[in-house]
Backbone as XML, in Angstrom:
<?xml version="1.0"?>
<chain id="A" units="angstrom">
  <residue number="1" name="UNK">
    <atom name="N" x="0.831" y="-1.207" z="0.000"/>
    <atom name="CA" x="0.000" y="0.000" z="0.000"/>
    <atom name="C" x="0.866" y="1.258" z="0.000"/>
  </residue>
  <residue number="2" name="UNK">
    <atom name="N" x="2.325" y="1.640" z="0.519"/>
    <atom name="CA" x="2.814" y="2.433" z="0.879"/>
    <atom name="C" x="3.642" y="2.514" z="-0.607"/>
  </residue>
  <residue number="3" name="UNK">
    <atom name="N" x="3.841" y="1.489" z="-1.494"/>
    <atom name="CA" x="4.270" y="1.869" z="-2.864"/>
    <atom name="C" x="3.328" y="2.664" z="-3.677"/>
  </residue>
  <residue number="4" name="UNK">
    <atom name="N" x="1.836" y="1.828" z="-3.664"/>
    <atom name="CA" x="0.993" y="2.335" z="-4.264"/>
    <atom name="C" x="0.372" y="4.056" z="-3.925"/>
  </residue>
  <residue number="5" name="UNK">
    <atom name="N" x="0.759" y="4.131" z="-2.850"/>
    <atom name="CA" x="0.197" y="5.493" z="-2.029"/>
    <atom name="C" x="1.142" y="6.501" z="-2.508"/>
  </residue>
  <residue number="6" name="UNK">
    <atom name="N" x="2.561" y="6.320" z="-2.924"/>
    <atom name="CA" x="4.084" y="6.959" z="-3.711"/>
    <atom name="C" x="3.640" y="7.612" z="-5.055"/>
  </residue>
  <residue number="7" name="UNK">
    <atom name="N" x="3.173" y="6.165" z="-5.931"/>
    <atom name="CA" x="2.499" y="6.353" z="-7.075"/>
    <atom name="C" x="1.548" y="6.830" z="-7.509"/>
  </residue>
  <residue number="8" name="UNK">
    <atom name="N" x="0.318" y="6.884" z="-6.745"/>
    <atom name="CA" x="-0.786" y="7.823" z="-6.670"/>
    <atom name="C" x="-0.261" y="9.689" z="-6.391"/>
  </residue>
  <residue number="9" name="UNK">
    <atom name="N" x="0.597" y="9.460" z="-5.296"/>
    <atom name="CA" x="1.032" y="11.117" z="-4.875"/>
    <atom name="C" x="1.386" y="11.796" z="-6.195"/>
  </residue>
  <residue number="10" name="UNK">
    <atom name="N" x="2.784" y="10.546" z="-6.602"/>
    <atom name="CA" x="3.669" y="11.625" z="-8.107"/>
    <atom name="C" x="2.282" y="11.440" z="-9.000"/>
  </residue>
  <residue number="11" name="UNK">
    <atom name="N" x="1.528" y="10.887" z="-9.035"/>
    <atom name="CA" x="0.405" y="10.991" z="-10.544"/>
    <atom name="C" x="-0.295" y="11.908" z="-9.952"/>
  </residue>
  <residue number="12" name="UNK">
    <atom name="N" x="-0.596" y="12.627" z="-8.657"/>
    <atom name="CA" x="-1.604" y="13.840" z="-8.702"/>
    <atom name="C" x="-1.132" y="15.183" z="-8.719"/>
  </residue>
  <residue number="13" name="UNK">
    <atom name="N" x="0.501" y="14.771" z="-8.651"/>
    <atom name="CA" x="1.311" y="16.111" z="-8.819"/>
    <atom name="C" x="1.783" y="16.296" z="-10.109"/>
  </residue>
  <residue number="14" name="UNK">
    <atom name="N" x="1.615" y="15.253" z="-10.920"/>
    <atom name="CA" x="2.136" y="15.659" z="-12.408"/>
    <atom name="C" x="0.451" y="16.148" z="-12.605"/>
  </residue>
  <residue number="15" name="UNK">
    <atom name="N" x="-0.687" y="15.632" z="-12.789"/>
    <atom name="CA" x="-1.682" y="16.393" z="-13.208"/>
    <atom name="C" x="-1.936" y="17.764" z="-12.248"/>
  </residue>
  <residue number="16" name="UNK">
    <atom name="N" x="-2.144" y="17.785" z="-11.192"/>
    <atom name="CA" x="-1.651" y="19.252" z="-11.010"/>
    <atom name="C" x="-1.258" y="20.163" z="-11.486"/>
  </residue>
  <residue number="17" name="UNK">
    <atom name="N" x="0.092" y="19.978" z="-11.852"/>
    <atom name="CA" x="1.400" y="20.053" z="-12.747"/>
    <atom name="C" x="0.713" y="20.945" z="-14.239"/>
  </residue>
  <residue number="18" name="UNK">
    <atom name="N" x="-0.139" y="19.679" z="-15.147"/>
    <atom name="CA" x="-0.246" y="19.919" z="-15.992"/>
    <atom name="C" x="-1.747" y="20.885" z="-16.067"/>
  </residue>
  <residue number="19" name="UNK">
    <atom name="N" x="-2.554" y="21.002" z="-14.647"/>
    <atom name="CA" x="-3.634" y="21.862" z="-14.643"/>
    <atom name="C" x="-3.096" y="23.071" z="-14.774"/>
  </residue>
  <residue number="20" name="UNK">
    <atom name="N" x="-2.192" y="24.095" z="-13.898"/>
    <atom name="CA" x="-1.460" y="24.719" z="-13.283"/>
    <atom name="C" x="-0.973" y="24.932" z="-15.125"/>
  </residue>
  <residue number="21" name="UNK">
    <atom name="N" x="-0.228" y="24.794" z="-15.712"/>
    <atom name="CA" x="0.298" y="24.974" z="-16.528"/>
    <atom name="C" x="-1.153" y="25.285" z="-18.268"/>
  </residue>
  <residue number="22" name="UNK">
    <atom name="N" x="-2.184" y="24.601" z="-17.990"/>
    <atom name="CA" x="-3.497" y="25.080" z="-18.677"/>
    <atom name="C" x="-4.001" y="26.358" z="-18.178"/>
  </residue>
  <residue number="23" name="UNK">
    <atom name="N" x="-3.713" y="26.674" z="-16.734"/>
    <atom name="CA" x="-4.521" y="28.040" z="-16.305"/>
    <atom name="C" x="-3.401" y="28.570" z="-16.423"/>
  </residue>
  <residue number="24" name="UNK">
    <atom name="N" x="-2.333" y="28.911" z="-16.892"/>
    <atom name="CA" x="-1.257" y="29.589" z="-17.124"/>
    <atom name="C" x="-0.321" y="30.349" z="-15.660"/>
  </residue>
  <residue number="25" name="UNK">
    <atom name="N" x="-0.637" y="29.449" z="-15.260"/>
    <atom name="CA" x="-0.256" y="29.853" z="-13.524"/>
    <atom name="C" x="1.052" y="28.858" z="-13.185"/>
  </residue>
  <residue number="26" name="UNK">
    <atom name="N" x="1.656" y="28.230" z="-13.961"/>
    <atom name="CA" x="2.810" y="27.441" z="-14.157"/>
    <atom name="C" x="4.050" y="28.641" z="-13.410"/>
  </residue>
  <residue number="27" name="UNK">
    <atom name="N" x="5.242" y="27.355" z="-13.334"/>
    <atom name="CA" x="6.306" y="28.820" z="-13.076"/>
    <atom name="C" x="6.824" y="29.250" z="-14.126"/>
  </residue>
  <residue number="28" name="UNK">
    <atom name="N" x="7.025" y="30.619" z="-14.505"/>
    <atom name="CA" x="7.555" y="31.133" z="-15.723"/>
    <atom name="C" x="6.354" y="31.411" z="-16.748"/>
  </residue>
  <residue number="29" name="UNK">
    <atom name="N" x="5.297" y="31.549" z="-16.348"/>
    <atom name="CA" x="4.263" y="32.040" z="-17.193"/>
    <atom name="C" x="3.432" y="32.944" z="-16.826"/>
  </residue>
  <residue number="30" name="UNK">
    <atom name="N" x="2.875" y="34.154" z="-17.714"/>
    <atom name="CA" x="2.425" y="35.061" z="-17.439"/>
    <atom name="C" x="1.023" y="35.197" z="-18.048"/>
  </residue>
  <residue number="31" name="UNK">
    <atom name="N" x="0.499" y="36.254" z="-18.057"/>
    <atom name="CA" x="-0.648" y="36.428" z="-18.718"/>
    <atom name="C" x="-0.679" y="36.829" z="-19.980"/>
  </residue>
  <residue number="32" name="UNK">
    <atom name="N" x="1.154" y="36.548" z="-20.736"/>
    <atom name="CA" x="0.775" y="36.845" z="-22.136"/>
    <atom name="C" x="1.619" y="35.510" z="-22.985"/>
  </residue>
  <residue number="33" name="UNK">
    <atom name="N" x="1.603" y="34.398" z="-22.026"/>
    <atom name="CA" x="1.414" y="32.664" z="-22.387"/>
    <atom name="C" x="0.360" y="32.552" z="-22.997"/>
  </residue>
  <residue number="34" name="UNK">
    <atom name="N" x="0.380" y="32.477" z="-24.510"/>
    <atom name="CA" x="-0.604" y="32.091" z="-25.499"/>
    <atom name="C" x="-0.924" y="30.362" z="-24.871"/>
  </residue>
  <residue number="35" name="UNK">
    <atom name="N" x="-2.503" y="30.570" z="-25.416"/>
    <atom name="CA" x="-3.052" y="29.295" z="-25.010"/>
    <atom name="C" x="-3.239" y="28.582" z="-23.974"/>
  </residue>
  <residue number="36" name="UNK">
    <atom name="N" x="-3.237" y="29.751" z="-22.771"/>
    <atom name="CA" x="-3.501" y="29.477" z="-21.166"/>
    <atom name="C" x="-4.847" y="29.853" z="-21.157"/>
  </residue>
  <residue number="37" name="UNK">
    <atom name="N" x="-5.596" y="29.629" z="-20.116"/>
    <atom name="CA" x="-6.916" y="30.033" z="-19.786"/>
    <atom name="C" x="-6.713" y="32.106" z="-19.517"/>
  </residue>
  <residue number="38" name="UNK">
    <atom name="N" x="-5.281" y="31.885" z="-18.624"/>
    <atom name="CA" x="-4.831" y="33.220" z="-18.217"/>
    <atom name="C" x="-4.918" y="34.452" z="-19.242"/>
  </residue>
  <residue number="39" name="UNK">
    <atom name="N" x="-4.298" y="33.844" z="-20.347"/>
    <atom name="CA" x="-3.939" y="34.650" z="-21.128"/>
    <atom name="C" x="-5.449" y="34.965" z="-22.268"/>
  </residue>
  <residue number="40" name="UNK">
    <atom name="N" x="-6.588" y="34.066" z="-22.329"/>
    <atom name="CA" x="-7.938" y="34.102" z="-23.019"/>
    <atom name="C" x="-8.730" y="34.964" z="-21.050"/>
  </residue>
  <residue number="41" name="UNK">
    <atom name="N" x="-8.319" y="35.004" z="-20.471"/>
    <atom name="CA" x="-8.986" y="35.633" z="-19.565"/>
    <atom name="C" x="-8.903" y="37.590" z="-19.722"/>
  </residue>
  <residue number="42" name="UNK">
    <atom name="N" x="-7.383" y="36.960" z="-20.108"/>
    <atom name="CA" x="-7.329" y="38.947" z="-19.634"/>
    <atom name="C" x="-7.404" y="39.576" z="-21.136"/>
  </residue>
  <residue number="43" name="UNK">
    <atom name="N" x="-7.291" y="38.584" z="-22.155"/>
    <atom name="CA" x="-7.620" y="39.158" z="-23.713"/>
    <atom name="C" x="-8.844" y="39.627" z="-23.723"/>
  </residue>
  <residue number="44" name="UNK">
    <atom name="N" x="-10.434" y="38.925" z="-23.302"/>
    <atom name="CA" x="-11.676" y="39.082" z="-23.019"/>
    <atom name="C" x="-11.911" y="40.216" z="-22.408"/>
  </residue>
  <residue number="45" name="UNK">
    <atom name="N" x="-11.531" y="40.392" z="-20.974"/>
    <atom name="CA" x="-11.081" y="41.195" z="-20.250"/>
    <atom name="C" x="-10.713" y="42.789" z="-20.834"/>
  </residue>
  <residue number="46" name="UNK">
    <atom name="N" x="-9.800" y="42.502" z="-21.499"/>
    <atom name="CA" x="-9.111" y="43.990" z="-22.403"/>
    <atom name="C" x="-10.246" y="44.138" z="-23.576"/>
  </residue>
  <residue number="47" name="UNK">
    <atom name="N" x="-10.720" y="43.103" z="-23.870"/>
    <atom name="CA" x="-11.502" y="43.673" z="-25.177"/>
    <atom name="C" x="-12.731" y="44.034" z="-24.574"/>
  </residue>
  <residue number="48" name="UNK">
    <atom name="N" x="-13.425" y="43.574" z="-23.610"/>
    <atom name="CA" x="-14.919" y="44.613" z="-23.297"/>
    <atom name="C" x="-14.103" y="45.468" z="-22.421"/>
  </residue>
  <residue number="49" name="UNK">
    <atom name="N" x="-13.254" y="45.830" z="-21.531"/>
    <atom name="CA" x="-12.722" y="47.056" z="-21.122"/>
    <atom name="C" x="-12.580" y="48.117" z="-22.542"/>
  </residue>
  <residue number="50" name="UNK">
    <atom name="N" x="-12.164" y="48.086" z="-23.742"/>
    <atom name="CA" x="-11.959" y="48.729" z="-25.387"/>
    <atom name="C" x="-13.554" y="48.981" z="-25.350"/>
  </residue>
  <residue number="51" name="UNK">
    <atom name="N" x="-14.292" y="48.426" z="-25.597"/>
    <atom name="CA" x="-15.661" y="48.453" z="-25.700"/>
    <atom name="C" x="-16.672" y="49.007" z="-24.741"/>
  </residue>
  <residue number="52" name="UNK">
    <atom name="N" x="-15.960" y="49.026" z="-23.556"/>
    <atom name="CA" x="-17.233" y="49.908" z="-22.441"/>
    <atom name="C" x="-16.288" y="50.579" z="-21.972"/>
  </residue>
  <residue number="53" name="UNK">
    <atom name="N" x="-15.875" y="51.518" z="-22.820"/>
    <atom name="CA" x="-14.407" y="52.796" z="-22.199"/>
    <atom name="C" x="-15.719" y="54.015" z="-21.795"/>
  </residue>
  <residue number="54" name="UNK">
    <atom name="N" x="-15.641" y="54.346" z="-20.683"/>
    <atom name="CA" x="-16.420" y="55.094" z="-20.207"/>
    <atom name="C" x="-17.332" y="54.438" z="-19.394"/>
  </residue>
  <residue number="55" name="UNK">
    <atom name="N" x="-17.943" y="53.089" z="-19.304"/>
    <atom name="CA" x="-18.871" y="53.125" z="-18.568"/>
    <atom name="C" x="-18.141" y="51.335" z="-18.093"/>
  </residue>
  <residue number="56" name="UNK">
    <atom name="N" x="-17.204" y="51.679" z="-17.238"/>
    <atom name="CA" x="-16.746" y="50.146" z="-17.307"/>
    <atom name="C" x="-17.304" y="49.737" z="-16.276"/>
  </residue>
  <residue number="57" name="UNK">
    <atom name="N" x="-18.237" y="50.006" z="-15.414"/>
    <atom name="CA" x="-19.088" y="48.933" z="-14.882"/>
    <atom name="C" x="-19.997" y="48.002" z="-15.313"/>
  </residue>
  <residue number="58" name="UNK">
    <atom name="N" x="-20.382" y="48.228" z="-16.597"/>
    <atom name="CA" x="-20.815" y="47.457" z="-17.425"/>
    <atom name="C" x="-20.147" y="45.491" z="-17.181"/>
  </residue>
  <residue number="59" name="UNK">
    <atom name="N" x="-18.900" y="45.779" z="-16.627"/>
    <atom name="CA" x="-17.946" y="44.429" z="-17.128"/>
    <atom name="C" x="-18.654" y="43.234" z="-15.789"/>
  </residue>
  <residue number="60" name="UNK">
    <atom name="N" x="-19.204" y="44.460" z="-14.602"/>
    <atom name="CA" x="-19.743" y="43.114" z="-13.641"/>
    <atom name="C" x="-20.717" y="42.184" z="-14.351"/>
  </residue>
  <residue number="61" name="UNK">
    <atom name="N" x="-21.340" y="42.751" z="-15.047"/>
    <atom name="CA" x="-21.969" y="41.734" z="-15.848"/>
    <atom name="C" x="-21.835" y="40.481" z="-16.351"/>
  </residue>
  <residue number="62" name="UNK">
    <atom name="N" x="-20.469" y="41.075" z="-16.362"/>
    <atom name="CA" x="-19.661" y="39.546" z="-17.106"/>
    <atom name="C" x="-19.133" y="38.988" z="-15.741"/>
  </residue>
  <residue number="63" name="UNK">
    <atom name="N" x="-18.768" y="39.298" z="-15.273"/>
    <atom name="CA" x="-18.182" y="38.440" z="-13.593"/>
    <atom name="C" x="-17.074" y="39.470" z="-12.901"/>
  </residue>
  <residue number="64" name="UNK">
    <atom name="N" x="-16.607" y="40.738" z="-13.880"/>
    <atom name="CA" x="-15.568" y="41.009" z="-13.346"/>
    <atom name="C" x="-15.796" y="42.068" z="-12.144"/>
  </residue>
  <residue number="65" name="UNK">
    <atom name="N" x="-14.609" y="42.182" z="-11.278"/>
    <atom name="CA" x="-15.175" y="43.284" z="-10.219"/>
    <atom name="C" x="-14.618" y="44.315" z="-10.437"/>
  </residue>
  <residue number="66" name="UNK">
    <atom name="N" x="-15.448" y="45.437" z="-10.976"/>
    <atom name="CA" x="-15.344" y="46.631" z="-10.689"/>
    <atom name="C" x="-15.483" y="47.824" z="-9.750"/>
  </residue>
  <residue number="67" name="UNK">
    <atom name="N" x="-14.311" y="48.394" z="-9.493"/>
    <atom name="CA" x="-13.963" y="49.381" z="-8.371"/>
    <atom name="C" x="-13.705" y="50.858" z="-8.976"/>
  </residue>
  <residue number="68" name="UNK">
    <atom name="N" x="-14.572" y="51.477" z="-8.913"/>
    <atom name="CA" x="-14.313" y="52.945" z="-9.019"/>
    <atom name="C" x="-13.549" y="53.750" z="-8.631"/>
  </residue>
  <residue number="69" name="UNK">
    <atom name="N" x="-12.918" y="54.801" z="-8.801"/>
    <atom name="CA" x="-12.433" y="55.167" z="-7.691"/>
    <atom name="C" x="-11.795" y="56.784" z="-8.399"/>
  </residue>
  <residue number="70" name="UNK">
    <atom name="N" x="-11.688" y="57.787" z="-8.088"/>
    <atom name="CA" x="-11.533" y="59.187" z="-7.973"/>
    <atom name="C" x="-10.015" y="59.151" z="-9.128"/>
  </residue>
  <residue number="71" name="UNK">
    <atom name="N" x="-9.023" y="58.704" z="-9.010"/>
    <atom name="CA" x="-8.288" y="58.465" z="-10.110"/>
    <atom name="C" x="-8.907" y="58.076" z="-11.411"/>
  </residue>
  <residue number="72" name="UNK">
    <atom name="N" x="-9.637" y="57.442" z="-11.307"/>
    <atom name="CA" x="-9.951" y="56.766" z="-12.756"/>
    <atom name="C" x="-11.626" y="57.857" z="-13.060"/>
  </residue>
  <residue number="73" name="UNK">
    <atom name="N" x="-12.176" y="58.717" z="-12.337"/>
    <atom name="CA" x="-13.181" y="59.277" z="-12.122"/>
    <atom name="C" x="-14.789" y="58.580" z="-12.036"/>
  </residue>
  <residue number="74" name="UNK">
    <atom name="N" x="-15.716" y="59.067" z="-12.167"/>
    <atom name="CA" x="-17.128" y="58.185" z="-11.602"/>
    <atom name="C" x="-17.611" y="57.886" z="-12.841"/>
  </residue>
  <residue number="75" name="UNK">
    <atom name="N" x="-18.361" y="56.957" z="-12.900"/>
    <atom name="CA" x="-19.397" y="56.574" z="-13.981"/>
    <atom name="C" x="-20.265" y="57.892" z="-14.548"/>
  </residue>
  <residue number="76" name="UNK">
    <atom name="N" x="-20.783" y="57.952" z="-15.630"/>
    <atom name="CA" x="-21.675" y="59.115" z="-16.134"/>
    <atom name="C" x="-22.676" y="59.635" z="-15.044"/>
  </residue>
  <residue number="77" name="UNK">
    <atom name="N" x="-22.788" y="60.720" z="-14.862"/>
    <atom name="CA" x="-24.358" y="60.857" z="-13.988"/>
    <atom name="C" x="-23.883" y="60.652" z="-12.335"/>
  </residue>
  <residue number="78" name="UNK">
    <atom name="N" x="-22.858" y="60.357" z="-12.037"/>
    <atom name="CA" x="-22.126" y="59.801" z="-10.631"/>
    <atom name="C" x="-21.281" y="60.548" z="-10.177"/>
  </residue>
  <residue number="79" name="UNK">
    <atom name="N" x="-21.377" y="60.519" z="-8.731"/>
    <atom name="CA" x="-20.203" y="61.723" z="-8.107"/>
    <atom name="C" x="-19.180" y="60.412" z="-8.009"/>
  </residue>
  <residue number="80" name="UNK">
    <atom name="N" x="-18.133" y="61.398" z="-7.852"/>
    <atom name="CA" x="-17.089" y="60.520" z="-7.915"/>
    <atom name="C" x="-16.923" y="59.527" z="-6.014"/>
  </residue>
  <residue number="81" name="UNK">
    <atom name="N" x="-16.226" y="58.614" z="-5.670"/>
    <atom name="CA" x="-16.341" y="57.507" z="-5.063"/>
    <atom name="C" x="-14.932" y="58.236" z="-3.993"/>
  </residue>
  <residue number="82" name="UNK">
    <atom name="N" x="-15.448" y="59.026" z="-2.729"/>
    <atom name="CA" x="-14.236" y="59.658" z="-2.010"/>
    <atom name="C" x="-13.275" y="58.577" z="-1.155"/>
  </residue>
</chain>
């Protein structure tokens, strides 16, 4: 059992391994690793940010969290967020 329990460990750390390396969260990879989940996350990401320039709260819609804030100024019609 204590061989088999060896062999099970290294097989859940190589798939790990190879999850980790699909979400682009590997070591040595960034968010501009073509063909990561990472890198189709923040492309999506940048392209409705291009598309709702001015009203980027629009993007919670999609899941993302948006934070306002006095640097970046308020939504239309909105005081700004002190």
């Amino acid at each position: 059992m204590l061989g088999e329990s060896v062999t099970l460990r290294q097989a859940k750390e190589a798939l790990n391994q190879q999850v980790e390396a699909k979400q682009g969260y590997a070591e040595g990879q960034t968010s501009e690793t073509v063909g990561t989940l990472y890198y189709s996350y923040t492309g999506i990401r940048d392209r409705l940010l291009n598309v709702n320039a001015g009203v980027e709260e629009n993007l919670s819609e999609w899941g993302f969290d948006v934070v306002l804030d006095e640097a970046h100024g308020a939504a239309p019609g909105e005081e700004p967020i002190p």
